[in-house]
BALOBA-1460 file (C-alpha; in Angstrom, 3 decimals):
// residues 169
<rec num="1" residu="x" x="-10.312" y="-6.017" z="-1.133"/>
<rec num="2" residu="x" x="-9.137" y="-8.507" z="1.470"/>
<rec num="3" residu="x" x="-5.894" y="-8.269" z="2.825"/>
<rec num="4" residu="x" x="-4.239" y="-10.928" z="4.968"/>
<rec num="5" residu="x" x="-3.195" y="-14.787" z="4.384"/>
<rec num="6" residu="x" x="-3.508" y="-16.291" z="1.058"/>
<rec num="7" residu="x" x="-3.126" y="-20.137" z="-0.327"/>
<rec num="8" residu="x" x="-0.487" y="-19.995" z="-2.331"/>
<rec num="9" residu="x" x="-0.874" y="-23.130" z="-4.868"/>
<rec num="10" residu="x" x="1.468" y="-25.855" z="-4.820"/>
<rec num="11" residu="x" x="3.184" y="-26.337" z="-7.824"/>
<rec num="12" residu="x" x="6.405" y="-25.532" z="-9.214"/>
<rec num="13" residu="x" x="7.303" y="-21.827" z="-9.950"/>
<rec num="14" residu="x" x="8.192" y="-21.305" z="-13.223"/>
<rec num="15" residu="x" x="10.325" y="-17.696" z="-13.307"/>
<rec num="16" residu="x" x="13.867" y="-18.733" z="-11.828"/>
<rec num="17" residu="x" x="13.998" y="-15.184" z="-10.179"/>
<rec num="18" residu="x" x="11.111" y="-15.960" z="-8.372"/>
<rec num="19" residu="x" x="11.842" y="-19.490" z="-7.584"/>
<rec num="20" residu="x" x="15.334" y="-18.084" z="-6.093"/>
<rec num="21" residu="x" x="13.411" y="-15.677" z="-4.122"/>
<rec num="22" residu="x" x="10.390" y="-17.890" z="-2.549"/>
<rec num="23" residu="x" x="13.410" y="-20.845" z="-2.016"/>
<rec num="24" residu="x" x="15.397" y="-18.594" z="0.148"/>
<rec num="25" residu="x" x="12.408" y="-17.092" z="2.183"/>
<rec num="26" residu="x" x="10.968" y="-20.218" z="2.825"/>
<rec num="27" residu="x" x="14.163" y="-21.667" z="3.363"/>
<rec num="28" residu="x" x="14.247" y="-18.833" z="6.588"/>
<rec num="29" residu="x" x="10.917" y="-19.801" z="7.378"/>
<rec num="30" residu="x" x="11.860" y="-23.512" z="8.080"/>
<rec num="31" residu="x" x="15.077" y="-22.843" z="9.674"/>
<rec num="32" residu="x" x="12.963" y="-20.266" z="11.599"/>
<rec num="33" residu="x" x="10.227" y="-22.842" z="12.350"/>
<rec num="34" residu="x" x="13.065" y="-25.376" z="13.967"/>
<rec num="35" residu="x" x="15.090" y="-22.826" z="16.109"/>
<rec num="36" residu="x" x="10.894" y="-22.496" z="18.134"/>
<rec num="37" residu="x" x="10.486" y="-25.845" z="18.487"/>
<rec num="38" residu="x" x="14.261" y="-26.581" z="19.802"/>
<rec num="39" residu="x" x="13.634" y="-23.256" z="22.197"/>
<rec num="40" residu="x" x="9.737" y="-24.257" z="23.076"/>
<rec num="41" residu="x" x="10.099" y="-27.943" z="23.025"/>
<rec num="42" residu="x" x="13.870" y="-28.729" z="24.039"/>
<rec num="43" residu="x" x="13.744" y="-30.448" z="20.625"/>
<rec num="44" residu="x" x="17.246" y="-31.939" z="19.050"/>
<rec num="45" residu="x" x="16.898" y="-30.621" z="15.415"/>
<rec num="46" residu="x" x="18.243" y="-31.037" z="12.047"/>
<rec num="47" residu="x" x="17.380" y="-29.869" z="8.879"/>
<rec num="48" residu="x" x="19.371" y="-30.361" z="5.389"/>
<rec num="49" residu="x" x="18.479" y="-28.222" z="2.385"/>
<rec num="50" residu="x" x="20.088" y="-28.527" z="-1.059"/>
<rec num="51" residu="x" x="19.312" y="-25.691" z="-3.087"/>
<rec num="52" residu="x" x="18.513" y="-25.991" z="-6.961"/>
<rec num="53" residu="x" x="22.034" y="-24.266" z="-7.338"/>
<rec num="54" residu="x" x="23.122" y="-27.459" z="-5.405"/>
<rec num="55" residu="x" x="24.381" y="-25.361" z="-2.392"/>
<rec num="56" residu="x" x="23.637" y="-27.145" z="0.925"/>
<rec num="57" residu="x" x="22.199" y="-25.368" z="3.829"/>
<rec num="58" residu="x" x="21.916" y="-26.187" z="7.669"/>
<rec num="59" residu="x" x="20.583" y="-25.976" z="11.293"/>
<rec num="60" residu="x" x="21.341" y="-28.425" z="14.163"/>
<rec num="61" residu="x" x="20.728" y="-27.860" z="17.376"/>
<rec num="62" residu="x" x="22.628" y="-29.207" z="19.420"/>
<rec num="63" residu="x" x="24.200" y="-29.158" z="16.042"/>
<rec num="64" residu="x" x="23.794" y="-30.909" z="12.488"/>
<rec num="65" residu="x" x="26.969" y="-33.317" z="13.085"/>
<rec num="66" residu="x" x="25.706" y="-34.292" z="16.629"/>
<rec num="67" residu="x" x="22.365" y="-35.191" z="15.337"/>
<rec num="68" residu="x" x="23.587" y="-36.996" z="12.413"/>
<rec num="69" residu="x" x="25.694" y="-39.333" z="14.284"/>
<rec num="70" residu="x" x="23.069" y="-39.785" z="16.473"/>
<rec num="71" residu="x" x="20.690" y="-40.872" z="13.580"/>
<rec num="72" residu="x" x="23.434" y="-43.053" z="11.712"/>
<rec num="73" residu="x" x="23.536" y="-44.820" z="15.583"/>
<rec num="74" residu="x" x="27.049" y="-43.571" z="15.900"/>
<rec num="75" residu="x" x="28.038" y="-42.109" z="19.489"/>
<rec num="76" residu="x" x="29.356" y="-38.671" z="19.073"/>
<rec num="77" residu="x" x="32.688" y="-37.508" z="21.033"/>
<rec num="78" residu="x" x="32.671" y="-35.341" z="24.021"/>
<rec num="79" residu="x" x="35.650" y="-33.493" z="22.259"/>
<rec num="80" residu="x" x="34.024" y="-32.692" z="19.091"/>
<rec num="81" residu="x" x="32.554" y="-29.469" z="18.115"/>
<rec num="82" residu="x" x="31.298" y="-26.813" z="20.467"/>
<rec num="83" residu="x" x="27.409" y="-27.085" z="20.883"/>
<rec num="84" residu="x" x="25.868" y="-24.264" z="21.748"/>
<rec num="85" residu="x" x="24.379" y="-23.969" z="24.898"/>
<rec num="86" residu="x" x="19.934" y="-23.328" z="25.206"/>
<rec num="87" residu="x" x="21.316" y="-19.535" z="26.275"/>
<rec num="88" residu="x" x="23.039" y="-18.854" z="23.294"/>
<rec num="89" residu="x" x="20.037" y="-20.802" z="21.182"/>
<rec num="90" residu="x" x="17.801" y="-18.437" z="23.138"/>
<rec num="91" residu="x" x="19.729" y="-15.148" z="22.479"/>
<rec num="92" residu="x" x="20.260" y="-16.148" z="18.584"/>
<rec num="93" residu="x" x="16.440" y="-16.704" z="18.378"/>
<rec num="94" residu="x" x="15.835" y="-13.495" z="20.050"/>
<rec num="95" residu="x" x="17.945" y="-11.429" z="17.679"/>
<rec num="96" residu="x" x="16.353" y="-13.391" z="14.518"/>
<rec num="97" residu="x" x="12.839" y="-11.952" z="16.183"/>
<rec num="98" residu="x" x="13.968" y="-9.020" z="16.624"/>
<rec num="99" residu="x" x="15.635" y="-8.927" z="12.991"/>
<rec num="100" residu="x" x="12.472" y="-10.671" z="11.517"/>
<rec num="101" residu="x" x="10.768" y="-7.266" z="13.383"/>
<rec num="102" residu="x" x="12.929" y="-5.094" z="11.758"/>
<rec num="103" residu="x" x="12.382" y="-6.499" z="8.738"/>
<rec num="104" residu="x" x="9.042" y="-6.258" z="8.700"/>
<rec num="105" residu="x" x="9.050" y="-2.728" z="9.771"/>
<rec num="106" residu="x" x="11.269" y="-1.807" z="6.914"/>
<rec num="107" residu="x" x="8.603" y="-3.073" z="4.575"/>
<rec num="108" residu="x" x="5.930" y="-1.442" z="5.921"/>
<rec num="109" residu="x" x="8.020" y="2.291" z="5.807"/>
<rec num="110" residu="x" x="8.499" y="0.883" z="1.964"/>
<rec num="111" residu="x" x="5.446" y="0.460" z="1.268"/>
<rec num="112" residu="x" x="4.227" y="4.392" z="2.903"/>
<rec num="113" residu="x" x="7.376" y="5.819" z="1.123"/>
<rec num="114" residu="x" x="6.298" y="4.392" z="-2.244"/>
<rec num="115" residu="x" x="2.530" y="5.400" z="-1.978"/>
<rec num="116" residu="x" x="4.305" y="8.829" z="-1.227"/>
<rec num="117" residu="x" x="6.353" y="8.395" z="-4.036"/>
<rec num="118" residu="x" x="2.609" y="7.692" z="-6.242"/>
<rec num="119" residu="x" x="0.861" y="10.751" z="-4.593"/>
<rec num="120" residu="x" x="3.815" y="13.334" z="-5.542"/>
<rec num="121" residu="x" x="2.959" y="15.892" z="-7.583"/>
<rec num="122" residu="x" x="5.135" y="16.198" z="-10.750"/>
<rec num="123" residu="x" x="6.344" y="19.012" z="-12.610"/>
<rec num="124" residu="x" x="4.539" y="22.240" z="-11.553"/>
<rec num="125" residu="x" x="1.617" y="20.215" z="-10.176"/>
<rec num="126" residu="x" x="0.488" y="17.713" z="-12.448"/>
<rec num="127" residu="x" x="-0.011" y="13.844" z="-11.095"/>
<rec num="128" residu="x" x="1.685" y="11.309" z="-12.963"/>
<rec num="129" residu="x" x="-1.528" y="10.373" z="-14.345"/>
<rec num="130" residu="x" x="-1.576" y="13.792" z="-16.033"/>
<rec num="131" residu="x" x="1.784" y="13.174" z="-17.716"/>
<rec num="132" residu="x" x="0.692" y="9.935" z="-19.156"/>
<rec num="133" residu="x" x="-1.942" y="11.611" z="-20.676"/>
<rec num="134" residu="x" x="-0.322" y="14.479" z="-21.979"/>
<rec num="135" residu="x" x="2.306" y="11.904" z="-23.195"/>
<rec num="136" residu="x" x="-0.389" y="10.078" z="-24.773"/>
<rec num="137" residu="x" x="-1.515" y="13.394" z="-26.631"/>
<rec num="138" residu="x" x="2.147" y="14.530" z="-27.760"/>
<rec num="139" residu="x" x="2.468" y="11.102" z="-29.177"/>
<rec num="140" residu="x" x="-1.221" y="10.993" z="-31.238"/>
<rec num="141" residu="x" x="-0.247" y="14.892" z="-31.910"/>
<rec num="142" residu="x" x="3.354" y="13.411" z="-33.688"/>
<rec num="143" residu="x" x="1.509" y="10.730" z="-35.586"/>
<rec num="144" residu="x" x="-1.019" y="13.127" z="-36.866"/>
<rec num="145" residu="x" x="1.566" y="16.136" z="-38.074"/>
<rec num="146" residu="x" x="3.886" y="13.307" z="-39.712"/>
<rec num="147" residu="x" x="0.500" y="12.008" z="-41.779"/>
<rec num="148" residu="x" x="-0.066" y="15.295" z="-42.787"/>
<rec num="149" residu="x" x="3.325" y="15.679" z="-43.715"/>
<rec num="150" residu="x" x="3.624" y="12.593" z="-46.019"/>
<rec num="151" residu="x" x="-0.085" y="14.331" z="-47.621"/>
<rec num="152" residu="x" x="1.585" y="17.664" z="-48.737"/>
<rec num="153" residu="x" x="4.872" y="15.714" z="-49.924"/>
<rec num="154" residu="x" x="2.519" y="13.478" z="-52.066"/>
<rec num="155" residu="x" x="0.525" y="16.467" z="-53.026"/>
<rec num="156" residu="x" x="3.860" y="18.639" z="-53.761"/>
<rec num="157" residu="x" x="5.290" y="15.146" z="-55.807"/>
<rec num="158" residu="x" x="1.673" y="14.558" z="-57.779"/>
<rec num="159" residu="x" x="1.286" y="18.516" z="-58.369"/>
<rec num="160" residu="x" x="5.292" y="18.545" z="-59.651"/>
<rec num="161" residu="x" x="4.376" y="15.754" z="-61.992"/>
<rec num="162" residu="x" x="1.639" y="17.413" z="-63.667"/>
<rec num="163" residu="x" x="3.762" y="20.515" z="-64.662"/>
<rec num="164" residu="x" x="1.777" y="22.393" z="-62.396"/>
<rec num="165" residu="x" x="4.357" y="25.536" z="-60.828"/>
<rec num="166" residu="x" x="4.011" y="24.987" z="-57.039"/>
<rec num="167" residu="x" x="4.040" y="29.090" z="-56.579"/>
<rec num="168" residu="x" x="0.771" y="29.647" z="-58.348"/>
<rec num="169" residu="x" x="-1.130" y="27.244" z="-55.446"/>
């Protein structure tokens, strides 16, 4: 089996936990995506995302407001916000690579803790494949004793009706 980068196919996700989940990762990804190319490129950036929940989320660099009135052809005042400098750009990208490490780490010590998790033996040796089993059994071992049941009530009921003493059997 072939593990690495797969085409995901474009077209609208239709489990809302899901969609949740791939909007806010790719949502990282772009914001991600726009802090390199402000670092590599000196870029001025700004990106606007309105999530289905309608919440709006930003990055600007210098920032969103600056570019904006930039855009509209507005001038922008010296005395408005604080943009940040390419130092602290630099130093928030390097803790989002080193967080985006992390990350990735963590999911990789997941992943080895729950094949641990698989290969643990379970109650006095048995694999967890052994439980379904003898789960399995039980279960086909209940149905079978209640059918017999039902057979001697039937029998006892059919053998009652007939007169016949049940001690003489």
């Amino acid at each position: 089996m072939e593990r690495g980068p797969r085409r995901v196919e474009i077209k609208r996700i239709e489990k809302e936990a899901a969609r949740k989940v791939c909007f806010s990762k790719r949502k990282s990804g772009l914001f991600k995506k726009a802090a390199e190319l402000s670092v590599l490129c000196g870029a001025e950036i700004c990106a606007v995302v309105c999530s289905p929940g309608g919440r709006v989320f930003t990055f600007g660099h210098p920032s969103v407001e600056a570019i904006a009135a930039r855009f509209l052809g507005e001038s922008w005042p010296e005395e408005g916000p604080v943009i940040t400098s390419g130092l602290q750009t630099e130093h928030l990208h390097r803790q989002c690579t080193e967080l985006s490490r992390a990350l990735e780490e963590e999911k990789i010590r997941r992943q080895g803790l729950e094949k641990k998790v698989k290969e643990m033996p379970t109650m006095g040796g048995s694999s967890l494949e052994d439980m379904e089993r003898l789960l399995q059994s039980v279960e086909l071992l209940r149905c079978r004793v209640g059918q017999r049941a039902e057979e001697l009530r039937f029998e006892e009921v059919m053998l009652g009706s007939w007169g016949i003493p049940l001690a003489t059997i």
